[in-house]
C-alpha positions as CSV (number, residue, x, y, z in Angstrom):
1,X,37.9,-17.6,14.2
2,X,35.2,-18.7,11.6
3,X,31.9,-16.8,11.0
4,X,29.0,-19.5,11.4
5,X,26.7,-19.5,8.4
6,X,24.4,-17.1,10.5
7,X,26.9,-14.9,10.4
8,X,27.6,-14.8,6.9
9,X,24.2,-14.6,6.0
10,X,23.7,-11.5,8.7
11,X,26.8,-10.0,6.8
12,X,25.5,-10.4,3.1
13,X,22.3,-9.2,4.1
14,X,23.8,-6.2,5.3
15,X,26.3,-5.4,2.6
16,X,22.7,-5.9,-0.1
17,X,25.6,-6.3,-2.5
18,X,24.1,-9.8,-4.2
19,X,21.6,-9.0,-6.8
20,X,18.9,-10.9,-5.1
21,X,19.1,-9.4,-1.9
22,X,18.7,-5.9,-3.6
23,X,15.7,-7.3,-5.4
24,X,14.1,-8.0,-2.3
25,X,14.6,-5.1,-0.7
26,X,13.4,-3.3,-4.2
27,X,10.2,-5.2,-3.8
28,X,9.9,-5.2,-0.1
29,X,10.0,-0.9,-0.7
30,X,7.5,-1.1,-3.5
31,X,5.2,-3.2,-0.9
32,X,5.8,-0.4,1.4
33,X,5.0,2.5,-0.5
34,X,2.1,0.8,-2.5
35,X,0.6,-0.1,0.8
36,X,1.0,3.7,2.4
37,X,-0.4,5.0,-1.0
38,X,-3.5,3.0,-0.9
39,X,-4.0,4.4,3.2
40,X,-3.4,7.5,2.3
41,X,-6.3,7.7,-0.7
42,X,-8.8,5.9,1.1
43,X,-8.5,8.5,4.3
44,X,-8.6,11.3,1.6
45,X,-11.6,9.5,-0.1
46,X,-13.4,8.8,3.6
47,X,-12.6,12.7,4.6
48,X,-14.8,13.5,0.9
49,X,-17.7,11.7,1.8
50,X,-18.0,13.5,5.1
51,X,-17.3,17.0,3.7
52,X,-20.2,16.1,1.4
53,X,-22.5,14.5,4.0
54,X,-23.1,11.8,1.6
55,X,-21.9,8.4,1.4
56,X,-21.8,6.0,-1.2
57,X,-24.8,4.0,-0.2
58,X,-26.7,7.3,-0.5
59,X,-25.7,8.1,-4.4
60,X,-28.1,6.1,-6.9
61,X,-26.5,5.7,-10.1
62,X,-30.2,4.5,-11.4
63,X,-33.2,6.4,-11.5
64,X,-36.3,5.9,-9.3
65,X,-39.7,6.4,-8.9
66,X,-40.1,10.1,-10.4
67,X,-36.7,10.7,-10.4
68,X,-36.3,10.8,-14.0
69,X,-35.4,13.7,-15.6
């Protein structure tokens, strides 16, 4: 019996001994744990802004009216 070549591609994939396919999954991991990184700050950075009752909209980086100091 032969293996039809979606077969042996199912079967390479799943030894991930070719140097390409372990790149991929290298990358596609890296994607992975960028993306639950960048979830995971913006959460901590939206559970801030309510502890302080402020939001970003609310903080003036300039100065007004008799503001100065």
């Amino acid at each position: 019996m032969t293996m039809t070549s979606e077969q042996k591609g199912a079967q390479s994939a799943a030894d991930g001994s070719r140097p390409r396919d372990l790149l991929s999954r290298l990358y596609r991991e890296i994607g992975i744990s960028a993306v639950a990184a960048a979830l995971e700050a913006s959460v901590r950075a939206d559970h801030r802004e309510q502890k302080s009752g402020q939001t970003r909209k609310d903080i003036s980086s300039v100065p007004r009216n008799n503001e100065a100091a």
